[in-house]
N, C-alpha and C positions, 0 to 999 in steps of 0.2 A: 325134535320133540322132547328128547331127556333133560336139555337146556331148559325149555320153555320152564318144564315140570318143577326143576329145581329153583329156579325162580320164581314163581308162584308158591312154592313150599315154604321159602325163604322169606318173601314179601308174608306172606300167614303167618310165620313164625317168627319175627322178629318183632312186631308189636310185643307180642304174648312172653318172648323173653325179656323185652324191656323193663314190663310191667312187673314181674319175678323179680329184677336185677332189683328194680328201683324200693319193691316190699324188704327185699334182703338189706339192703342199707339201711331202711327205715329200722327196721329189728336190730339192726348191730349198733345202729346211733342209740337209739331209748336204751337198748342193755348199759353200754358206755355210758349213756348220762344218769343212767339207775346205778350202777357202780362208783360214779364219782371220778369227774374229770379231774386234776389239779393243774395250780395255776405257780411258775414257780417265779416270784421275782425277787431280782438281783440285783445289789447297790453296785452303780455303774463307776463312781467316781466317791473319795472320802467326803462323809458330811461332816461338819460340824457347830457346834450348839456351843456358846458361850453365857448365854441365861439361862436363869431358873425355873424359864415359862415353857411346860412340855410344846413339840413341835414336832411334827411329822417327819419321819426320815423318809428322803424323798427317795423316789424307787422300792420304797415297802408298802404302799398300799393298795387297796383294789378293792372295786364297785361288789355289794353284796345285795342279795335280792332277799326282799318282803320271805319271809313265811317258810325261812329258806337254813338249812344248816352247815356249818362249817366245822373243820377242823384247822385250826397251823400249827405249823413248826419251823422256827426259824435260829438259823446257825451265824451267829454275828463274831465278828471280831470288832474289839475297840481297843483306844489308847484316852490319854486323861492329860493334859497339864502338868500333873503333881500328882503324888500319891496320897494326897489329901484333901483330891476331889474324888467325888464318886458320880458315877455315871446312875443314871435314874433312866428309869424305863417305864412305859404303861402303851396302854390299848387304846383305842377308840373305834368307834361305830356310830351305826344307829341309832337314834332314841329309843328306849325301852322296850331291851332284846327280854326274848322270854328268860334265858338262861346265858350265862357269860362268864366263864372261868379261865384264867390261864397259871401258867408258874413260871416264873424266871429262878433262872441257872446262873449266877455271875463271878467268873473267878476274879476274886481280890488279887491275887499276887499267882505267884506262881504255882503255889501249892496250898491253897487256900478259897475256899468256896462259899458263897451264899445265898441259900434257897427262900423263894420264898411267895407266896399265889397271893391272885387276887380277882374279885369278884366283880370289880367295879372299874369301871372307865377312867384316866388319868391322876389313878392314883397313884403313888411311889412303892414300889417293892425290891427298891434296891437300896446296898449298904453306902456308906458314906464314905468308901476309899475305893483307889483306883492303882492300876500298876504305871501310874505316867507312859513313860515310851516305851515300856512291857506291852505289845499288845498282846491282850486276851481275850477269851473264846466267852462267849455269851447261849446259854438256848433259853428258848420260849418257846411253848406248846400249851395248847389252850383249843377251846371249842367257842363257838356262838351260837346261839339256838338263838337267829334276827326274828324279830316280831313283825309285825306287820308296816315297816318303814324303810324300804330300800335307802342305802348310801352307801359309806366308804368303811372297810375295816383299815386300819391304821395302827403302824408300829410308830412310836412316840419317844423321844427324848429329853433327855435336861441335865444340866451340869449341878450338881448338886451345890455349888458354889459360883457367885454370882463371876464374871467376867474371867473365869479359869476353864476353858475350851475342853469338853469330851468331841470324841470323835470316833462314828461308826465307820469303819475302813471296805473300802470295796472289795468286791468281792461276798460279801456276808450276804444272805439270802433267807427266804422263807418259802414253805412250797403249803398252796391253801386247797383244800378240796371241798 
């Protein structure tokens, strides 16, 4: 009879814990996606850009939704040709995001740095030298306030010099929330 009891107790009560289990996920997922999941991607293999026409470094971008806000930050290493090319960086997105800012960090040589933001989608914010087979460390950090047009946010490049090869080195990353 104690058997029977306990499985009837069991069979009553495991619905009713289910349903508990499955509210308590629901709560932890919305908390996690109200705090801000990130997304971290990573250049898998060296890119390289020998035009002046910016191009997507492949492995840095990723799908951003309508009405929706981000933040990146991304830690690059690159090398250059010659030190008499400069590597050029921009953004791209969405058509007209509410708000879009970021800065690039770019060391020239070794002990030599140049800052400097921008507001707008493929434009140039970087200097015009490079450390050749010195590689050097890169950051960008920037927000998107997307408008109402889902696509792609996009880290972008270009050799500041027509047929003289920059090259973003694996391993360089960006983490997006």
């Amino acid at each position: 009879m104690r058997k029977v009891l306990v499985v009837v107790v069991i069979l009553i009560l495991l619905p009713i814990l289910s349903v508990i289990c499955q509210e308590l996920l629901g709560v932890i997922g919305r908390r996690a996606q109200a705090q801000g999941s990130s997304t971290v991607l990573r250049v898998t293999a060296d890119r390289q850009n020998t035009t002046t026409t910016f191009s997507n470094v492949t492995d840095l971008t990723t799908p951003v939704l309508a009405n929706t806000s981000y933040t990146f930050n991304c830690k690059l290493a690159y090398t250059t040709a010659v030190t008499t090319t400069g590597l050029q960086l921009a953004i791209n997105g969405p058509t007209t995001p509410v708000a879009m800012r970021y800065s690039v960090v770019t060391a020239t040589t070794a002990t030599a740095v140049h800052h400097a933001s921008q507001n707008a989608y493929d434009t140039v914010v970087n200097p015009a030298t490079g450390g050749a087979a010195l590689a050097l460390p890169v950051w960008i950090s920037g927000t998107l306030e997307n408008g109402n047009n889902s696509g792609t946010l996009a880290i972008r490049f270009r050799s500041e010099v027509a047929a003289s090869a920059v090259n973003i080195l694996r391993g360089s990353y960006c983490r997006v929330q």
